[in-house]
C-alpha positions in Angstrom: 63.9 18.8 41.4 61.2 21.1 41.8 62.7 23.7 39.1 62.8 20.8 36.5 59.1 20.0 37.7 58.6 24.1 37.5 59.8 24.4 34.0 58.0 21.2 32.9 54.8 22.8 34.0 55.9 26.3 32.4 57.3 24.1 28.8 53.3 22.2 28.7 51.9 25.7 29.6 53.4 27.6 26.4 52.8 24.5 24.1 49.1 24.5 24.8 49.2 28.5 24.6 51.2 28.2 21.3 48.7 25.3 19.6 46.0 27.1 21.1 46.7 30.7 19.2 47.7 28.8 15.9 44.4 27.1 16.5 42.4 30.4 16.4 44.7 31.8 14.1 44.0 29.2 11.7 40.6 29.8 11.9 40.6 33.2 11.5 42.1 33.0 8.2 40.3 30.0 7.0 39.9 29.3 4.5 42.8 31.1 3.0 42.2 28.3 -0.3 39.7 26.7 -2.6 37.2 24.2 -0.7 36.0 21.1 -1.7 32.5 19.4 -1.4 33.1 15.4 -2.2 29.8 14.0 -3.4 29.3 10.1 -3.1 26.1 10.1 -4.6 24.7 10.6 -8.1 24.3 14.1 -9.6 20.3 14.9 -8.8 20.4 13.4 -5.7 19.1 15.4 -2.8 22.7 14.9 -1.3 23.8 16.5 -4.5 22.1 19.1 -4.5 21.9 20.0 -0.9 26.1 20.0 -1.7 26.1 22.1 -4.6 23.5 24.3 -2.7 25.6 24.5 0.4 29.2 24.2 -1.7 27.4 27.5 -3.8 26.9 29.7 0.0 30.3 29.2 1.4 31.9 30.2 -1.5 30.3 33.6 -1.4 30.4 34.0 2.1 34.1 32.3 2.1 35.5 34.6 -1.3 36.9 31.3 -2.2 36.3 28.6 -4.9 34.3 25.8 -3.5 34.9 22.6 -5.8 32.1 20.0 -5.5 33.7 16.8 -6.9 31.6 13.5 -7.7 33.3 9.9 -5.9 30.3 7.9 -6.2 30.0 4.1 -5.7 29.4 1.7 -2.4 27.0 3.9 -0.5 28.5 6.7 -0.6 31.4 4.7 0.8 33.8 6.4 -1.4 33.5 9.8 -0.8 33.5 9.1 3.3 36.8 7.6 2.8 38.2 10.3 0.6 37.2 13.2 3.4 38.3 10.7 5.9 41.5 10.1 5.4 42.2 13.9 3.9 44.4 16.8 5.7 42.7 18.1 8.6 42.2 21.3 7.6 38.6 21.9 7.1 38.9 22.3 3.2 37.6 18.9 2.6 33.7 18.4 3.3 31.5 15.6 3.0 27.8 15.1 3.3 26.8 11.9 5.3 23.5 10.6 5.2 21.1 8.4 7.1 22.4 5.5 5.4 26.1 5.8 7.3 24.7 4.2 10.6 23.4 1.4 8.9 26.3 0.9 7.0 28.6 0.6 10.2 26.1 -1.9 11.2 25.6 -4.3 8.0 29.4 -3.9 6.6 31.5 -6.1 8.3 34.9 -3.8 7.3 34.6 -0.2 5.8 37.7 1.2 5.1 37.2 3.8 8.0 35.4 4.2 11.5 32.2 5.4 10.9 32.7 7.8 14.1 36.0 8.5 15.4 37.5 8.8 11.8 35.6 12.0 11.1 35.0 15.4 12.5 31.2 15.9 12.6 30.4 19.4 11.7 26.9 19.3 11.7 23.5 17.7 10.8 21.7 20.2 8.0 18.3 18.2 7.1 16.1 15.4 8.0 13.4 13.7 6.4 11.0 11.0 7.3 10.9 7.8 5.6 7.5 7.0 4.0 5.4 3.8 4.2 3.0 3.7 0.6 0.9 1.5 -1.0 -0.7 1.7 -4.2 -3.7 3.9 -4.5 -6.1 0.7 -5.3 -4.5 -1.0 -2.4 -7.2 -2.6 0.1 -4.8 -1.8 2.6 -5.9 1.6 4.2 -4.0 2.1 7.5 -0.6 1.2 9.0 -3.0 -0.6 11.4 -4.5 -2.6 8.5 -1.3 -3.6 7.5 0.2 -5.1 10.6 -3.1 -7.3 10.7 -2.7 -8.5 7.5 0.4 -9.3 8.0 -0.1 -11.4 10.9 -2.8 -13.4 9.2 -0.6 -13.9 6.4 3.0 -14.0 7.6 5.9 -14.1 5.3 2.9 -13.2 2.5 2.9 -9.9 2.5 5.9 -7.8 0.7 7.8 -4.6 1.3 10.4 -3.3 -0.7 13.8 -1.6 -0.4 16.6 -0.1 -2.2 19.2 -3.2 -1.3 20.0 -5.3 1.4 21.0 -3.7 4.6 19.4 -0.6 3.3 18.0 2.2 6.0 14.5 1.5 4.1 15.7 -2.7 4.7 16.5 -1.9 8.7 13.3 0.5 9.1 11.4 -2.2 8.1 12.9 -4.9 10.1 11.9 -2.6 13.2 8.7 -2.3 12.5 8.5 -5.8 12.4 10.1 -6.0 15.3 7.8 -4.0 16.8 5.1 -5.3 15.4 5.5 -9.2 15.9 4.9 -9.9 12.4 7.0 -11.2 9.5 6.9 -9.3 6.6 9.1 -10.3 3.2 11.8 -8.3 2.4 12.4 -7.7 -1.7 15.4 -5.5 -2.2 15.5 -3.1 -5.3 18.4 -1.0 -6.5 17.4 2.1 -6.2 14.0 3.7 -6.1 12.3 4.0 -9.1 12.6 -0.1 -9.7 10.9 -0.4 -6.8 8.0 1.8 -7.0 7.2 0.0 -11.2 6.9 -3.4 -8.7 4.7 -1.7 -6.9 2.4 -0.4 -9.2 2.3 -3.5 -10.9 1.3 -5.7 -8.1 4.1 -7.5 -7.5 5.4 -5.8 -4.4 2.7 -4.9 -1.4 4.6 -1.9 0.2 7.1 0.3 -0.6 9.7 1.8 1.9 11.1 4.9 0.5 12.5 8.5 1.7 10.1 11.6 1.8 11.9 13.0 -1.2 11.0 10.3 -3.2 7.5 9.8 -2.0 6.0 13.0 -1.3 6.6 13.9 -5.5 5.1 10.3 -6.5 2.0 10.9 -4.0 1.4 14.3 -6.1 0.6 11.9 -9.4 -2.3 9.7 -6.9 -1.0 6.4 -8.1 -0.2 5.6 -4.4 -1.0 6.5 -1.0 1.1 7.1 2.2 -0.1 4.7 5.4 2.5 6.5 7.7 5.5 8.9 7.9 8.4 7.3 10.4 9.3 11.4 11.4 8.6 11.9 15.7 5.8 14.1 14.5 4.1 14.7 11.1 5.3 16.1 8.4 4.2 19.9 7.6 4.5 19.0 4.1 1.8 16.4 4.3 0.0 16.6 7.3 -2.7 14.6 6.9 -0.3 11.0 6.5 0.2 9.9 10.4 3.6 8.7 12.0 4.2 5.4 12.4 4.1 5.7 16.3 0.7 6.6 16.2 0.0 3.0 15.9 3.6 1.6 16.9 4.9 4.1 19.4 8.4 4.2 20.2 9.3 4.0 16.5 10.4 7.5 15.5 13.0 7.7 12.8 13.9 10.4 10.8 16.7 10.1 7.7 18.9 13.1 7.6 22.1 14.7 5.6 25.2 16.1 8.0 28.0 18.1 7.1 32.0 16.1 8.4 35.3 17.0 7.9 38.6 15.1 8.4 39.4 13.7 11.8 41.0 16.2 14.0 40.2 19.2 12.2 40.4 22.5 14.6 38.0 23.2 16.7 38.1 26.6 15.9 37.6 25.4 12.3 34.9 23.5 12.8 33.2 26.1 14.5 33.2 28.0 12.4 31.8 25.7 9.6 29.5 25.2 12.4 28.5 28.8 12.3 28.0 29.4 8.5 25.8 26.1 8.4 24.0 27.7 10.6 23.3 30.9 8.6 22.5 29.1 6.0 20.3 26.7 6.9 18.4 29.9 8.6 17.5 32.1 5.0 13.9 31.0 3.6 15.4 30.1 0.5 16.9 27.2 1.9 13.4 26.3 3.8 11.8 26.5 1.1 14.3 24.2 -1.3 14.1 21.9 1.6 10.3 21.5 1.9 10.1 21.1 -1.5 11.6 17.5 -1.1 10.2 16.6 2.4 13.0 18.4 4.6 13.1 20.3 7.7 16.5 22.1 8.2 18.1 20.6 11.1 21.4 22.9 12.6 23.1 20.7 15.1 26.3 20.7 17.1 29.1 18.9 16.4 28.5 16.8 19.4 24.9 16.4 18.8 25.4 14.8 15.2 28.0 12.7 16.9 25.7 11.3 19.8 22.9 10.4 16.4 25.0 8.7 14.7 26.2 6.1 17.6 23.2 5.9 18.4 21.6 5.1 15.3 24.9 2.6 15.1 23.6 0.8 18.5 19.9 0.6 17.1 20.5 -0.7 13.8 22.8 -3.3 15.0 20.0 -4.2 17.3 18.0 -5.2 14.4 20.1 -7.0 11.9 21.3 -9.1 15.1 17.7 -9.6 16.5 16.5 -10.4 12.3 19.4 -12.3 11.8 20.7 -10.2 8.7 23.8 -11.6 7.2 26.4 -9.0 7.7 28.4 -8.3 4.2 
C-alpha cells in the first residue's frame, strides 16, 4: 500500500514538474505568432489609441505582427467576450476600462464573469473624472453646488453618457455622499452632452479627464472638482472632490487582460513589457496629454480594483434604486 501511495506522490510530482517546464517553456518562446489587440471601442478613442500605441511596442519588442482589430458595440461588451472566451495563450489582448465594474453591477447577464473569466495582466492608465459647469455658471465650487442642490432638490441637473454609466454611478455617490438629489439626464456619448450644457439645458456635466481637460482649453466651461485621490498635475489648480466630500476618490482607468488561464509565466511576462513601456517619457507624455498618469500594476492588484469597484458600484445602484438592465 505504501508503494502505490509512493508512486502516486512520485506520478503528481513529475506532472507538476512537466506542466511547470512547459509553462516556462512556453513563455520563453512567446510569442512564437502574430498578436492581437481586440478594441471594443471606437477608433479615436483613448482606449484606441492607448491599444494601437501599446499593440505598436510589443510588436517591436515581440518581432511579431501585433493585429489591433475593432469589435465595437455594448460597452465594450464585445470585445471582452471575444478575449474572454479565446485560447489561453496570451496572443489575444484586451483593454478594459473603468466602465467594466459598473457594467457587472448594472447588467443583469453579460455573456462572461467580469473577473474570474479573464486573466488580468495589468492596469496601464488612470484618469480622474471631471465635474464642469459652464463658464457663466453662478455655480463656483463643488461646495456651492451641493447647497444648491439641497435647496432645490431634484432641480438641479447633471449629465451622463447613458444609464448605468461610470459618469451615472459617480454621480449617484456623490449624492450619496452628499444627501442631496440631483437629476440624472443620460446622453450618448460625450459631445451631446457638453452642446446641453452650453445651452443651458443641463446644470453639470460628468465627463472623463480626457474629454474635459481639452474642452476647458477653449474657456467655455470650468472644472468644480477632479474625482482623482489627489489633484491632477495636468490641472492643478481644479480640487478633488474629497476636498469637500472626503472619502470619495475615484479614478477611471484602462488595464491590459488576457484569456482565463493564460500562463503565469505568460502573463508575466506581458506584465514585464507593460511595464517598460509604460516607463519611456513618450508614453508619459501621450498620457498627460489626455489627463493620464501611467499606472503599472500587478496582475493581482488590477484584480483586487476591479472587485472592488464591483462591491462599490453595486452599493449605489442598490442604495439609488437603479433599475438593473
Amino acid at each position: 500500500m505504501n508503494h502505490i501511495y509512493q508512486s502516486l506522490l512520485s506520478a503528481l510530482a513529475l506532472t507538476a514538474f512537466t506542466l511547470g517546464a512547459w509553462a516556462q517553456n512556453t513563455a520563453t518562446d512567446f510569442p512564437n505568432r502574430p498578436m492581437r489587440f481586440v478594441v471594443g471601442f471606437a477608433a479615436g478613442s483613448s482606449t484606441d489609441i492607448v491599444s494601437r500605441m501599446l499593440a505598436q511596442r510589443m510588436s517591436e519588442r515581440f518581432a511579431q505582427p501585433v493585429v489591433v482589430e475593432q469589435k465595437v458595440g455594448f460597452g465594450g461588451a464585445i470585445a471582452n467576450d471575444f478575449v474572454s472566451k479565446s485560447n489561453p495563450d496570451g496572443l489575444n489582448l484586451v483593454l478594459l476600462t473603468g466602465g467594466h465594474p459598473t457594467s457587472a453591477a448594472i447588467i443583469k447577464k453579460l455573456p462572461y464573469d467580469p473577473v474570474k473569466d479573464f486573466g488580468m495582466v495589468s492596469t496601464i492608465v488612470t484618469y480622474p473624472m471631471v465635474i464642469s459647469v459652464v463658464k457663466e455658471s453662478s455655480i463656483k465650487s463643488l461646495a456651492e453646488l451641493i447647497a444648491l442642490a439641497k435647496a432645490k432638490p431634484g432641480q438641479i441637473s447633471f449629465s451622463s453618457t447613458g444609464a448605468g454609466s461610470l459618469h451615472h454611478l459617480l454621480g449617484e455617490w456623490l449624492s450619496i455622499e452628499a444627501g442631496i438629489n440631483m437629476l440624472h439626464v443620460p446622453f450618448k456619448g460625450a459631445a451631446p452632452a457638453m452642446m446641453e450644457l452650453l445651452g443651458g439645458r443641463t446644470d453639470v456635466m460628468i465627463e472623463t479627464a480626457t474629454f474635459t481637460f481639452g474642452q476647458l482649453k477653449g474657456g467655455k466651461i470650468r472644472a468644480l472638482a477632479v474625482s482623482s485621490e489627489s489633484r491632477s498635475p495636468m490641472a492643478p489648480d481644479i480640487p478633488t472632490v474629497s476636498e469637500t466630500l472626503p472619502g470619495i476618490e475615484f479614478s477611471s482607468w484602462l488595464g491590459v487582460a488576457v484569456a482565463p488561464g493564460t500562463p503565469k509565466p505568460i502573463v508575466d511576462k506581458l506584465n514585464h513589457e507593460i511595464r517598460l513601456f509604460l516607463d519611456t517619457p513618450e508614453v508619459k507624455q501621450k498620457f498627460s496629454e489626455f489627463g493620464g498618469t501611467p499606472a503599472p500594476s500587478s496582475p493581482e492588484e488590477m484584480r483586487a480594483r476591479i472587485d472592488r469597484e464591483i462591491t462599490r458600484w453595486k452599493k449605489v445602484v442598490e442604495i439609488k434604486h437603479i433599475e438593473r438592465q
